[in-house]
C-alpha positions in Angstrom: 0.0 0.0 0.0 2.9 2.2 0.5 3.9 2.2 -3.4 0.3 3.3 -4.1 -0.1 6.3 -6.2 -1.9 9.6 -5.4 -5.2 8.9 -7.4 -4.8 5.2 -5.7 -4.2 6.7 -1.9 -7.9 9.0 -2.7 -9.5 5.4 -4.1 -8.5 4.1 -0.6 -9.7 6.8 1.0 -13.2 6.6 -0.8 -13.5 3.0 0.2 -12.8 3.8 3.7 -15.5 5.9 4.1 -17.6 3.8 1.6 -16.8 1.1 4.8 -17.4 3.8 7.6 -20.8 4.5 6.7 -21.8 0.7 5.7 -20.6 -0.3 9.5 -22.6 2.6 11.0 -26.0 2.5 8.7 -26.9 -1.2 9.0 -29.8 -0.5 6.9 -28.2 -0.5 3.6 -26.2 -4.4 4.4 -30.0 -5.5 5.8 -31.8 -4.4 2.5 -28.2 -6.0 0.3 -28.5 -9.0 1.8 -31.6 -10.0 0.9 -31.4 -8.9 -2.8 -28.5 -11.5 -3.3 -29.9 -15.6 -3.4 -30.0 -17.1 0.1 -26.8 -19.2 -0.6 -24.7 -16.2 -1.8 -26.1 -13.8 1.1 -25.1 -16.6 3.7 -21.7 -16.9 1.8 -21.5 -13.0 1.9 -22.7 -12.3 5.3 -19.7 -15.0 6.7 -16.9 -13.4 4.6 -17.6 -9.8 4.2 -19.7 -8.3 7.1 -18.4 -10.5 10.0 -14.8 -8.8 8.7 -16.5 -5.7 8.4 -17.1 -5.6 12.4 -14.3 -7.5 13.6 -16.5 -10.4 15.0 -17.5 -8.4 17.3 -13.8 -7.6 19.6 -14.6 -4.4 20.7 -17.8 -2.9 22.6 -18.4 -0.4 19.6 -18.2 -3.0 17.3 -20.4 -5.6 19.2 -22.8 -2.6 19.2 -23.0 -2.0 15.7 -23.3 -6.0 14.6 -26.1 -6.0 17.0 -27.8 -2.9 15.4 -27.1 -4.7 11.8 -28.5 -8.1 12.7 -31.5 -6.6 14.3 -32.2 -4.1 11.5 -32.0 -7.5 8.7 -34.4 -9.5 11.0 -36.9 -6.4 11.4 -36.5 -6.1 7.3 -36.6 -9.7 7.1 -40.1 -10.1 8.9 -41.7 -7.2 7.1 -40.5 -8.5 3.5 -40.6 -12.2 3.6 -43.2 -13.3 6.2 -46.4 -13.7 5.8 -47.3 -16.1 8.6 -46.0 -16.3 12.1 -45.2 -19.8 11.8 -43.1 -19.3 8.8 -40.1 -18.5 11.1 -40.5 -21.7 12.6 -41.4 -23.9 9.7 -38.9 -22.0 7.5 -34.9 -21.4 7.8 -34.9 -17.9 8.4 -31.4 -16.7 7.2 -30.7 -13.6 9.7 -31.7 -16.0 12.8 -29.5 -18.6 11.4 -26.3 -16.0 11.3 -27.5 -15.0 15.0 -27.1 -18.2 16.6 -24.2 -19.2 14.8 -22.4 -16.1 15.8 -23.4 -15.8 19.4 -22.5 -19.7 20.4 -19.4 -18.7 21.1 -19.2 -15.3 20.7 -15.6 -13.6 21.4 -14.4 -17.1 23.2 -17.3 -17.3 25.8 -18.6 -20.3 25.4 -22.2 -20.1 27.1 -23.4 -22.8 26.4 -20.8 -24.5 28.3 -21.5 -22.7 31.3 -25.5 -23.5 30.9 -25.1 -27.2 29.7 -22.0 -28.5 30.9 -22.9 -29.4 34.3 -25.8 -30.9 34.0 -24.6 -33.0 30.3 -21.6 -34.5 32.6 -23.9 -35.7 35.3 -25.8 -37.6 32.5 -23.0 -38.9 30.8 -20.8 -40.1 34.3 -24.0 -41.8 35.0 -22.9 -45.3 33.9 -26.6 -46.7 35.1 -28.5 -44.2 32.9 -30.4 -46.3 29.5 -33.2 -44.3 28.4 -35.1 -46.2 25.5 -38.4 -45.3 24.3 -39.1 -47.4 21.3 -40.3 -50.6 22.4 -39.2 -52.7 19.3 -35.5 -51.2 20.2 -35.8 -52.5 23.8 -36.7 -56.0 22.4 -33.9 -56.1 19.9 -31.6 -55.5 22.8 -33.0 -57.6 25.0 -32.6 -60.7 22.2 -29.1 -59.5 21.4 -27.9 -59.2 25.0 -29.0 -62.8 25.6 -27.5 -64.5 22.5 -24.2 -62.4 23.4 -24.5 -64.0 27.2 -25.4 -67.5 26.0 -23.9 -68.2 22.6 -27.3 -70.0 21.9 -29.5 -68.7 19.5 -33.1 -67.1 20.6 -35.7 -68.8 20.1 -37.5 -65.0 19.6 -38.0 -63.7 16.0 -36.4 -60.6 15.4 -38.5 -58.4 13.5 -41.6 -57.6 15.7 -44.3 -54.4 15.6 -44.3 -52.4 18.8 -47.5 -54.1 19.9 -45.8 -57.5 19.7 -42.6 -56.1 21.4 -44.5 -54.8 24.6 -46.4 -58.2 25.0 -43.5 -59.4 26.4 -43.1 -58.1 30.4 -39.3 -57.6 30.3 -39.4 -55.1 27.8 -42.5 -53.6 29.2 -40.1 -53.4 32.9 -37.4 -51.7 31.2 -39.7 -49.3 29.2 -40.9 -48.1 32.8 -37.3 -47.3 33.9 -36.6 -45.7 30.7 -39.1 -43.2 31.5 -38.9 -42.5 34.6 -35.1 -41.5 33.8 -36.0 -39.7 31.4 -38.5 -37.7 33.3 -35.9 -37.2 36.1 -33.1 -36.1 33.7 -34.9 -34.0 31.5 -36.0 -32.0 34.8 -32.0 -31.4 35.8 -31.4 -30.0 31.9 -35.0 -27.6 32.4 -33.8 -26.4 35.6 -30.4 -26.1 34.3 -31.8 -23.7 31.5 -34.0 -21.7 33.3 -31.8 -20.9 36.3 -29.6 -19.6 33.5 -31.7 -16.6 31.6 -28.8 -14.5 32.7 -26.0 -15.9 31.2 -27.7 -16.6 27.7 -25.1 -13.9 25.5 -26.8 -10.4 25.7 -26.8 -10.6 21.7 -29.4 -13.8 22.0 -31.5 -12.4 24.3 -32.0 -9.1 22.2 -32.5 -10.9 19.0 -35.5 -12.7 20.9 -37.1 -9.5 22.2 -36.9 -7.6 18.7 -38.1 -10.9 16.9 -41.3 -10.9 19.4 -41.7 -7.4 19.0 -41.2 -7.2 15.2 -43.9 -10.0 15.0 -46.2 -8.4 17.1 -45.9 -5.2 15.1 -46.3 -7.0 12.2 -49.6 -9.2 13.0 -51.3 -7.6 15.6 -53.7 -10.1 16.4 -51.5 -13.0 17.0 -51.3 -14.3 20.7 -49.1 -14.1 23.3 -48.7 -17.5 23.4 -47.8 -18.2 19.2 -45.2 -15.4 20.0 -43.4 -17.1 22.6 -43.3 -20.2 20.4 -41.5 -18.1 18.0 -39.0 -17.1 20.8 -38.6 -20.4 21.9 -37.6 -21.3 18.8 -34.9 -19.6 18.6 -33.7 -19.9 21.9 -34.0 -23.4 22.6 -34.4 -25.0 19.2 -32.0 -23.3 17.3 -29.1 -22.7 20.1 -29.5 -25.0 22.9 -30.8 -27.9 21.4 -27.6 -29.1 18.9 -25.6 -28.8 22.1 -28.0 -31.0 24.1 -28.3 -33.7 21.6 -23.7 -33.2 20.7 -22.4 -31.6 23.4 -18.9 -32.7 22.1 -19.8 -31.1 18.8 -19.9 -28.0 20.4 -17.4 -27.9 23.3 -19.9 -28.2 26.1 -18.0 -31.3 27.5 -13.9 -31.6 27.3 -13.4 -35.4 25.1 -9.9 -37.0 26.3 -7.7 -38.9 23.6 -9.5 -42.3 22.6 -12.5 -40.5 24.3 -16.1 -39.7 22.7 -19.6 -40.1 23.2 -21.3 -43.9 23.5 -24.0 -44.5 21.4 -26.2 -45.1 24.4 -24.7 -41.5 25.4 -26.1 -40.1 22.1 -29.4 -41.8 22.5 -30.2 -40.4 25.8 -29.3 -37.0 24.9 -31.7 -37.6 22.0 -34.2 -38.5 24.8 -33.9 -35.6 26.4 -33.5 -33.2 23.8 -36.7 -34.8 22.4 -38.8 -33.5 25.4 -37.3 -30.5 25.9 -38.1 -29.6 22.3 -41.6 -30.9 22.8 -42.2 -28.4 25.9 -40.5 -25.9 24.4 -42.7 -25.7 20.7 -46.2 -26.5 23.2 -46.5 -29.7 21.0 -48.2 -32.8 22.7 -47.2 -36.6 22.7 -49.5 -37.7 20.2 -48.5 -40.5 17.8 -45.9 -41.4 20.5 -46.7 -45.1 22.5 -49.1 -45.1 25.6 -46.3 -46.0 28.0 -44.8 -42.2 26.9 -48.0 -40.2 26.9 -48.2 -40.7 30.4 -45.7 -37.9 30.3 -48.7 -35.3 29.3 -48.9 -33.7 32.6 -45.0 -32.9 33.0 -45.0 -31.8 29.7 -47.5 -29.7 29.9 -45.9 -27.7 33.6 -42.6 -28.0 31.6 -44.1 -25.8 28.5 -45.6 -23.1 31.6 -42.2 -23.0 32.9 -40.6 -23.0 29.3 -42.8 -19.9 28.4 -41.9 -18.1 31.6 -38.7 -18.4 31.2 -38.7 -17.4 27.4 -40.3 -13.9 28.5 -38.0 -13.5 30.8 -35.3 -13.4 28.3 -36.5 -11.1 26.4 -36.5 -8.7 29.1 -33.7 -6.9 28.2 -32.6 -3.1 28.1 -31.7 -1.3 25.1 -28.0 -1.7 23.1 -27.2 1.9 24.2 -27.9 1.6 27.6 -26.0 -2.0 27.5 -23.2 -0.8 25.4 -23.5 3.4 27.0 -23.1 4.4 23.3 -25.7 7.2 22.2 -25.0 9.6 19.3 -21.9 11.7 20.5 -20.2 8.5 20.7 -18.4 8.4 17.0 -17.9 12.3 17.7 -15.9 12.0 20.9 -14.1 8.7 19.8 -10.3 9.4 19.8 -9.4 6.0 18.1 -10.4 5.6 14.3 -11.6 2.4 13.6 -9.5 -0.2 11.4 -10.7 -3.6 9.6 -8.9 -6.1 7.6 -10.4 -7.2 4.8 -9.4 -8.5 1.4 -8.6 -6.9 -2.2 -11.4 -9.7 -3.7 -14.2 -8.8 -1.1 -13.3 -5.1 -1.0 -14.3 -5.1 -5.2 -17.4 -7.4 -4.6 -18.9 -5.4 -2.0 -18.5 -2.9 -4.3 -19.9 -4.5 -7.2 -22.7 -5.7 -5.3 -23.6 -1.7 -4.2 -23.5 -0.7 -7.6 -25.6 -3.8 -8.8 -28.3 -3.1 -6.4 -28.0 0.6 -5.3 -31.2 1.5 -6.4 -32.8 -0.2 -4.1 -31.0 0.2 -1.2 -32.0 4.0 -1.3 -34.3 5.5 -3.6 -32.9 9.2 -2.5 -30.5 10.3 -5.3 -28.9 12.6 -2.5 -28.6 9.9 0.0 -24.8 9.5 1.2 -24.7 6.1 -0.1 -24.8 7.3 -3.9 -22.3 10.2 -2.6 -19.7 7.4 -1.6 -20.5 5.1 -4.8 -20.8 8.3 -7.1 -16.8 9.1 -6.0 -15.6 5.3 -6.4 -17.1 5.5 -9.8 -16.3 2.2 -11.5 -15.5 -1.2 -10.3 -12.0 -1.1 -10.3 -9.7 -4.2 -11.6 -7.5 -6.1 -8.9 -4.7 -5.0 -10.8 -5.8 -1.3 -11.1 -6.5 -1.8 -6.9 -3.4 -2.6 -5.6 -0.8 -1.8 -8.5 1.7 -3.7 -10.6 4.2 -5.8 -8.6 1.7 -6.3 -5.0 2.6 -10.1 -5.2 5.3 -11.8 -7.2 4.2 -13.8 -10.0 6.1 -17.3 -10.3 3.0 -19.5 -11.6 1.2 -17.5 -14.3 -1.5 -15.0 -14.5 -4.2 -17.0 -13.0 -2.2 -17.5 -10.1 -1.2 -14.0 -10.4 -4.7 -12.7 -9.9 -5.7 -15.2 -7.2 -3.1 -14.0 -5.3 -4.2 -10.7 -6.1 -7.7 -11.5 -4.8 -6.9 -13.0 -1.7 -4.3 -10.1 -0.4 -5.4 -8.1 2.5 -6.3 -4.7 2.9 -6.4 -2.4 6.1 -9.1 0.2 6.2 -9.0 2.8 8.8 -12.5 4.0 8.5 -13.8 7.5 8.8 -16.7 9.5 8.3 -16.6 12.2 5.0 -19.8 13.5 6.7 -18.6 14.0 9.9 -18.8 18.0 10.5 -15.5 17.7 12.6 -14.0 17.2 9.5 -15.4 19.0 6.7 -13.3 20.9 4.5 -9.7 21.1 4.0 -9.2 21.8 8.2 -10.3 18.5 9.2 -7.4 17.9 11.5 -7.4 21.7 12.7 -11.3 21.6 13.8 -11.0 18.2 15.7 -7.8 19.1 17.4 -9.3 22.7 18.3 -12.1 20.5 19.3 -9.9 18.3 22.1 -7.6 20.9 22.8 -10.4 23.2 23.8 -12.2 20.4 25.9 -8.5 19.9 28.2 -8.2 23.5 29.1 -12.0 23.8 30.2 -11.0 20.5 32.6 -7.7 22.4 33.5 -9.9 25.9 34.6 -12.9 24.2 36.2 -10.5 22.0 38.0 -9.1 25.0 40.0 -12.1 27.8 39.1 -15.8 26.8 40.6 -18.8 28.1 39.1 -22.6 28.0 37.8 -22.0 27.7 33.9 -19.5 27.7 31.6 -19.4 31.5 30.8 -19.4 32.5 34.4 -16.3 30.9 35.0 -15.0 32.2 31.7 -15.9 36.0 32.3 -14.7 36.0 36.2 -11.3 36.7 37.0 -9.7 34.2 39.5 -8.4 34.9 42.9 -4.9 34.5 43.7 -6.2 31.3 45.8 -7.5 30.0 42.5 -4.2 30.9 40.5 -2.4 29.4 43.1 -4.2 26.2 43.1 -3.5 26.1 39.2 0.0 26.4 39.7 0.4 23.6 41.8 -1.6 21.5 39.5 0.5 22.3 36.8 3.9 21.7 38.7 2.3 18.5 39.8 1.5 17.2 36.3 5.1 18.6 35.0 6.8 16.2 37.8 4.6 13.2 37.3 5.6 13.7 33.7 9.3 13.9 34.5 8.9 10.6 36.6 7.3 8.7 34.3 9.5 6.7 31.7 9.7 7.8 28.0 8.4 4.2 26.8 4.9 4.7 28.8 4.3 8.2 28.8 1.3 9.0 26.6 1.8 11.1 23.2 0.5 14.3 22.9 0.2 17.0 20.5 3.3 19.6 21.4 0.4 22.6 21.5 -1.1 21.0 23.6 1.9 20.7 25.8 2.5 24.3 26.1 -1.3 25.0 26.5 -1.4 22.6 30.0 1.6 25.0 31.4 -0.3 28.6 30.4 -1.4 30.3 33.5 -5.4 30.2 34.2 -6.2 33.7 32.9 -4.3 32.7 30.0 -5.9 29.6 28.9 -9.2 31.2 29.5 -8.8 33.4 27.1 -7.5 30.8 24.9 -11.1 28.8 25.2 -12.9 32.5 24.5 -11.3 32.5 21.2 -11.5 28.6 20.3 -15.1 28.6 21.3 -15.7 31.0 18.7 -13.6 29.5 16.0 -16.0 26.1 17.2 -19.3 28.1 16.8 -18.2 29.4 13.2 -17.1 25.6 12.0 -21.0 24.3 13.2 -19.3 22.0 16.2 -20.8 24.3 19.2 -23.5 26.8 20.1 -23.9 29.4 22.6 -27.4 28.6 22.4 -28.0 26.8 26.0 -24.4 28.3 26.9 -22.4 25.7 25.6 -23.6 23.0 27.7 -23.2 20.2 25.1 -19.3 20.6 25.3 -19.6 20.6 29.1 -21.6 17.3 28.9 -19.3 15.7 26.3 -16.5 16.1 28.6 -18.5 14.6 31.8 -18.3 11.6 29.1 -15.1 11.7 28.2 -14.3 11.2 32.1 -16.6 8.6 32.7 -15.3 6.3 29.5 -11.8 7.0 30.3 -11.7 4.6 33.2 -14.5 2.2 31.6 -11.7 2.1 28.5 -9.0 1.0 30.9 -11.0 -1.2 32.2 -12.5 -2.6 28.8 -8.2 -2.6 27.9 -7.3 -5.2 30.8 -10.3 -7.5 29.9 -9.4 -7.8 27.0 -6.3 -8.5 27.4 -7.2 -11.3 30.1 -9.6 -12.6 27.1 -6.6 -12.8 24.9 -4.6 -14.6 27.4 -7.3 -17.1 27.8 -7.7 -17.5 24.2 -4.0 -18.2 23.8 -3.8 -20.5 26.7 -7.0 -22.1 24.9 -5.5 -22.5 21.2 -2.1 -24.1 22.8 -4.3 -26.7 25.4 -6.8 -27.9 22.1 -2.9 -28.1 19.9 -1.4 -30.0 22.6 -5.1 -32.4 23.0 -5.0 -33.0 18.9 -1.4 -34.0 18.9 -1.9 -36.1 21.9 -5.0 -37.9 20.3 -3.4 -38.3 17.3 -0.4 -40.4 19.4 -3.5 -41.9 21.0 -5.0 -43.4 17.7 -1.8 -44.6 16.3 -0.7 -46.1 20.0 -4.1 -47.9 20.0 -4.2 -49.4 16.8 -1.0 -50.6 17.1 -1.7 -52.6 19.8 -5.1 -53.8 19.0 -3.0 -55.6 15.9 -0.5 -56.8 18.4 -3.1 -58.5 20.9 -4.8 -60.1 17.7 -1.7 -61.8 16.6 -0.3 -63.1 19.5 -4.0 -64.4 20.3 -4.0 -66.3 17.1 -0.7 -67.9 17.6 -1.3 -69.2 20.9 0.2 -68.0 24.3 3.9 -69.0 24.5 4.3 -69.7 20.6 6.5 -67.1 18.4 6.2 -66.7 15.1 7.1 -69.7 12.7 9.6 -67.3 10.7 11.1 -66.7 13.4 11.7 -70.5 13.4 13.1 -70.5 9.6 10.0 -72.1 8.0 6.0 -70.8 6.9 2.9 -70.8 10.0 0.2 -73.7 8.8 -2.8 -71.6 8.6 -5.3 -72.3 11.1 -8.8 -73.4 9.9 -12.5 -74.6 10.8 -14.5 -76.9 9.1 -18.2 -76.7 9.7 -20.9 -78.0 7.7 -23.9 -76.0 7.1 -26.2 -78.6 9.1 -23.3 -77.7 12.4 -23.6 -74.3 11.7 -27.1 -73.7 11.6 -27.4 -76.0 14.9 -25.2 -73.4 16.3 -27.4 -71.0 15.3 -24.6 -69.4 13.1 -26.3 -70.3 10.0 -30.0 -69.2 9.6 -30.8 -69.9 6.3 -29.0 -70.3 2.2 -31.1 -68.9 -0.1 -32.5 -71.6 -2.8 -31.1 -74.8 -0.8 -33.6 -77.0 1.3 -32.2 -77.8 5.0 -32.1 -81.6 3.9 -29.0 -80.2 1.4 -27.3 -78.4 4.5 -25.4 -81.7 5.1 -23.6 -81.2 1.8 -22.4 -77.7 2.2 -19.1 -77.4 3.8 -18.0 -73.9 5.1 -13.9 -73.4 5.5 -13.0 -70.5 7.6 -9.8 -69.8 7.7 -7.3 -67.1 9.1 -5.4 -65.2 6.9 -1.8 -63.4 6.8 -3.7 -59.9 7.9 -4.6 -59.9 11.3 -8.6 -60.1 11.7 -9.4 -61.3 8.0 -11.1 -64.6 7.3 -11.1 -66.2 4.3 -14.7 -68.1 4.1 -14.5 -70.9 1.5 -17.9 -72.8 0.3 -17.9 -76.4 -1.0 -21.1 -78.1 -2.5 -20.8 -82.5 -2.5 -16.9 -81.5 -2.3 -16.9 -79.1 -5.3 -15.5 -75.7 -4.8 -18.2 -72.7 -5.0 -17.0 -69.8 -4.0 -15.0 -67.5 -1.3 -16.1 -64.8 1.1 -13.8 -62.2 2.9 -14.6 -61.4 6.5 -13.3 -59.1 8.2 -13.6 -59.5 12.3 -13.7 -55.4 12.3 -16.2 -55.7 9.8 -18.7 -58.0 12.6 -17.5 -55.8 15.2 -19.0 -52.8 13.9 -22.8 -54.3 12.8 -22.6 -55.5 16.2 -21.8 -51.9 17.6 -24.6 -50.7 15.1 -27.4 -53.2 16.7 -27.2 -55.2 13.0 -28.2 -59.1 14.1 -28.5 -60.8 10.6 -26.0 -60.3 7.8 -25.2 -61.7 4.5 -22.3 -64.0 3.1 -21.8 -64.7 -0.4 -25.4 -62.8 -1.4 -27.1 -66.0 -0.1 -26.7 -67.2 3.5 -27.8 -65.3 6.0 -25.9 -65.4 9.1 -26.3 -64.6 13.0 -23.4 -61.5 13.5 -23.6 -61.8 17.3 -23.5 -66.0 17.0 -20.5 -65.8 14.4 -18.2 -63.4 16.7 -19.0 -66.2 19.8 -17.7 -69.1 17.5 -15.0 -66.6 16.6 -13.6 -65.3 19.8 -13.9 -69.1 21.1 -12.0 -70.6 18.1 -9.5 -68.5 17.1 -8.8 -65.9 19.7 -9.1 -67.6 22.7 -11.9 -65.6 24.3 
C-alpha cells in the first residue's frame, strides 16, 4: 500500500469511508443481503460483514453487529413473512447467522456454562439407558441374551411395537426408561432456566426484537404463538444441537481415545426430544401409551418453558447495555480499522452498484455520494498496483493471489462535521484541545456555567491552586518513563503550562472558531461541550477497564488454542498407539500363548482353519438360512473359515458335494462394527444369512481364545 499512487491513496480513501458508513448504517447491508440468493447472502454475510465488524472484539463494534442483525431481522419479517409460523417452519437466514455467531461469541462459550454441568452428570452416569421405542428394547434384550449364551433365541427378530410390549421384560425396562428420562430432563430444564442471565446479551436481544417485530407485524397474533417463536430460537436453534452433541460444540472436554457412546447419544436424543416438545407446546401424540403418560409434566414444563422465554426477552436497550448514544463516534479518539481482502473489498462494491437503487431511492442519499466518488468497479490489478505479489506460476495465479491479499481500512466519516473541508485535522484538534483546558480551569475555578467561570477573573487562591496543578503534572511527567508516557500533540503541551487567565482566554477565542465551524453553540451556553467532557471522564476509566479484559480474554484465548494443539497432537499419538496394539493383541491371540512366530523359526505358519458343515452351523445358530437350498442339502455344504496373513481377515471358502463354490472375505472389524450398530443378521456370499452376534462367539472361542 505504501507504493500506491496519489489517485490510488484518494481510491482508498473513498473506500474507507464507503466502509465507515456501511458499518454505522446497517440499513443498507439489511436491504443488500436480501437482494443477493440465500446461498450467496449466507456466503456474503460470513466473509464480508463478520470482517466488516471484527466479530465483534470491541464494545463499539459488538454494538453496531447487534444494530445490523436486528435491523436485517426487522427487514426480514416485514418482506418475507407472511405467517408467524413461517419462522418456525422456514430457515430464516438472519436468525441462522445469530445463533451461529453468538454460540461462542468472542471465546465465551455459554453454552458451556448453561449445559456442561448438568450433560456431565448424565453422561458419568454409567446406570442411565433411556429407550423409548419398544421394538428397540426388544432387539436389545434378544441381542444381550444371544451375546451372554452363545445359543441362538428362540425369539423372531422383527416384531411391531405391539408385539414387542407383549413381552413383560421389555415392558419393565420401558418403565425405567421413562422415569429417567423424566428425572433427567428435569435437571437440563432447571439447568436452563436458572440460566436466563447468562444466555449472551446478543441472543436475548435478538429474541425481544423478533417478538416485537412480529407483534408489530400481525397484531392479532397471541401471546402465546409469540413465545413459540422465541422459543424457537432460543432453545431449538441454540440450545438444542448442544443438548443432543455436546462434544460437537465444546460443552463437555473429550480425552484422547475418548467420545460419546452410542447409548450416550441416544439419551441426549431423549432428552432433547422433550425439551423440544415443551418448548414448541406440541403434545405426545403418535408417541406409545407407556410415553403419553408424560402429558402432565410436559404440559408444567411448557408453563415453565414460556416463563422463562419472556424472561429473556427482558432486556434493556444496546445503548444503555453498550453506554453508546450519538456523540459516541464524535468524541471517539481511536479511528476504527478492519482487515479485509482486495477480492471482497471489489465485490462489496460490485454488489452496491448492482443493487443501489434499491437500497435507497434518494439520489442525495450518502450512499450514492460514496459510490458516485468510487465510480467504476476497479480491476484487482488497477486496486493494488503492478508488482503487489510476485508472479512465479502464471497469471491466473497472479490474480488469485491478487484476490486473496489483504487490505487495512482505517474508517472514517466524510460527513462527519468535525472534519469537513480542507481543516479536518485543525477543527477536531481545536475541538480536544479546547475540551482539556476547560477541565484544566474548572479544576481549580468553581462556578454556575461555563461563561461565568470564563468571564470572572480568579483569585490569587485560585491561580495558586492552578500552579500547583501544573507543577504536579510537569513532575509526574518527568517521573514517568519515555516508553509509557502518553503522546501528545506539542500545542497542547504548552497550553497545559499557560497560566489560568491565559488559557481562558485561549477557550474564549477557540469557542468561537467552534461556533463558526458548526461543532458548538452558545445557544444553552455551551452546555453540550460541558456534557461531552463529563463523558469523556466517565469512559476513560470504563476504556481502561475494557483494555485489561481484553487482554485477560486474549490470554485465555492463547492458553486455549495451545491446550486444544497439545489435545490434537496427543490424540493423534493416542489413535496410532491404540491401533497398534489392537493388531498386536490379535496376533499373538491367534498364535497361541507362549508360541512365536514360525519365521522366526526358519519355515512358513500352517494356517489355522475350521470346518463346519452347514447342518453344524445352523445348529449353532450361526447359519440361519441359504437362499434356494432345502435344509435336507445343509449336510452337503461345507464352510472353510480360515485365518489369513492380515490380522482379523477370514477367508470363508464354500464347497457343495466337495466341489468348490465360492469364497467370502470377512473381516472381524467388519462383525464388530454391525454388532456396535445393533445389525443381528447379515449376509455371506449374497445367499446365506448369518447370526453376527452367533459368528463373533464361535470366533472369539475358536480363534482368539476368548
Amino acid at each position: 500500500l505504501k507504493a500506491l499512487s496519489r489517485e490510488k491513496w484518494e481510491k482508498l480513501e473513498a473506500y474507507q469511508h464507503l466502509f465507515y458508513i456501511l458499518q454505522t448504517k446497517s440499513i443498507y447491508l439489511a436491504r443488500l443481503i436480501f437482494q443477493m440468493p440465500q446461498n450467496r447472502s449466507t456466503k456474503f454475510m460470513e466473509s464480508v460483514i463478520f470482517s466488516l465488524y471484527n466479530y465483534a472484539s470491541n464494545e463499539r463494534e459488538g454494538y453496531l453487529l447487534l444494530g445490523l442483525f436486528t435491523t436485517a431481522l426487522r427487514e426480514e419479517i416485514r418482506s418475507k413473512v407472511d405467517r408467524v409460523r413461517e419462522i418456525v417452519t422456514g430457515n430464516p437466514m438472519v436468525t441462522r447467522l445469530v445463533v451461529s455467531f453468538y454460540r461462542n461469541v468472542r471465546g465465551h462459550n455459554a453454552l458451556r456454562e448453561i449445559l456442561g454441568p448438568v450433560v456431565k452428570e448424565v453422561l458419568q452416569d454409567k446406570t442411565l439407558s433411556i429407550k423409548t421405542d419398544p421394538v428397540d428394547i426388544y432387539k436389545c434384550w434378544v441381542n444381550q441374551m444371544e451375546s451372554q449364551t452363545g445359543q441362538r433365541s428362540q425369539l423372531p427378530y422383527e416384531v411391531t411395537m405391539d408385539q414387542a410390549l407383549t413381552h413383560p421384560e421389555v415392558e419393565r425396562r420401558l418403565d425405567i426408561s421413562i422415569r429417567n428420562l423424566r428425572a433427567a430432563t428435569d435437571k437440563f430444564l432447571n439447568a436452563i432456566i436458572s440460566s436466563v442471565d447468562t444466555i449472551p446479551y446478543g441472543m436475548r436481544y435478538t429474541a425481544k426484537v423478533l417478538k416485537s417485530s412480529l407483534r408489530e407485524r400481525f397484531p392479532g397474533a397471541p401471546e402465546e404463538e409469540l413465545l413459540k417463536v422465541v422459543g424457537n430460537l432460543l432453545y431449538y436453534r441454540y440450545m438444542n444441537p448442544a443438548v443432543v452433541a455436546p462434544d460437537g460444540f465444546d460443552i463437555i472436554d473429550v480425552t484422547a481415545g475418548g467420545g460419546l457412546h452410542a447409548d450416550h447419544r441416544r439419551n441426549l436424543g431423549s432428552i432433547a426430544k422433550l425439551l423440544q416438545l415443551a418448548a414448541s407446546g406440541k403434545t405426545l401424540e403418535g408417541e406409545n401409551a407407556q410415553l403419553r403418560t408424560m402429558a402432565d409434566y410436559l404440559l408444567q414444563s411448557q408453563q415453565r418453558f414460556r416463563a422463562f422465554f419472556q424472561a429473556a426477552c427482558n432486556v434493556p436497550e444496546p445503548e444503555e447495555r453498550f453506554n453508546m448514544d450519538e456523540y459516541s463516534e464524535m468524541v471517539s479518539l481511536n479511528k476504527p480499522v478492519i482487515y479485509i481482502t482486495a477480492g471482497e473489498l471489489i465485490n462489496t462494491h460490485k454488489l452496491l452498484l448492482q443493487h443501489q437503487d434499491s437500497l435507497s431511492v434518494e439520489h442525495n442519499d450518502p450512499l450514492h455520494q460514496l459510490l458516485e466518488d468510487l465510480g467504476d468497479v476497479p480491476t484487482v490489478e488497477s486496486l493494488l498496483g503492478e508488482g503487489s505479489v510476485t508472479v512465479n506460476d502464471g497469471q491466473e495465479d497472479h490474480l488469485a493471489q491478487l484476490y486473496k491479499m489483504e487490505v487495512s481500512l482505517t474508517l472514517s466519516n466524510k460527513f462527519d462535521l468535525c472534519k469537513s473541508g480542507n481543516a479536518t485535522s485543525d477543527t477536531r484538534g481545536l475541538l480536544l484541545s479546547t475540551k482539556q483546558l476547560i477541565v484544566d480551569v474548572i479544576r481549580s475555578q468553581a462556578g454556575d456555567s461555563l461563561s461565568e467561570i470564563l468571564q470572572t477573573s480568579a483569585s490569587t487562591h485560585q491561580v495558586a491552586d492552578h500552579q500547583r496543578m501544573v507543577q504536579k503534572r510537569a513532575l509526574q511527567d518527568a517521573r514517568t518513563p519515555e516508553k509509557m508516557r502518553m503522546k501528545r500533540n506539542r500545542s497542547l503541551l504548552l497550553d497545559n503550562k499557560l497560566p489560568i487567565d491565559e488559557k481562558k482566554r485561549k477557550i474564549v477565542r477557540s469557542l468561537r472558531m467552534l461556533e463558526a465551524a458548526g461543532v458548538v453553540s452558545t445557544a444553552n451556553d455551551h452546555q453540550e461541550l460541558i456534557n461531552e467532557i463529563a463523558r469523556d471522564i466517565q469512559n476513560h476509566r470504563r476504556y481502561r477497564q475494557q483494555r485489561k479484559t481484553e487482554l485477560s480474554k486474549l490470554k485465555q484465548t492463547l492458553r486455549g488454542i495451545s491446550s486444544k494443539t497439545a489435545f490434537f497432537e496427543e490424540q493423534i499419538d493416542y489413535y496410532n498407539q491404540y491401533i497398534k496394539t489392537c493388531l498386536d493383541n490379535l496376533t499373538a491371540k491367534a498364535m497361541g500363548p507362549g508360541k512365536k512366530p514360525a519365521e522366526a523359526k526358519g519355515r512358513k505358519s500352517k494356517a489355522l482353519s475350521l470346518n463346519y458343515t452347514a447342518a453344524r452351523l445352523q445348529e449353532k445358530g450361526v447359519l440361519l438360512a441359504i437362499e434356494d437350498l432345502p435344509t435336507s442339502q445343509f449336510r452337503n455344504v461345507i464352510f472353510d473359515i480360515v485365518q489369513s496373513e492380515q490380522v482379523g481377515t477370514f477367508e470363508v471358502r464354500a464347497r457343495f458335494m466337495g466341489v468348490d463354490m465360492e469364497k467370502f472375505q470377512l473381516k472381524y472389524q467388519d462383525l464388530l462394527q454391525l454388532q456396535y450398530e445393533g445389525v443381528a443378521v447379515m449376509k455371506m456370499f449374497d445367499k446365506a444369512r448369518v447370526n453376527v452376534n452367533l459368528l463373533i462367539f464361535l470366533l472369539n472361542k475358536k480363534f482368539f481364545k476368548k
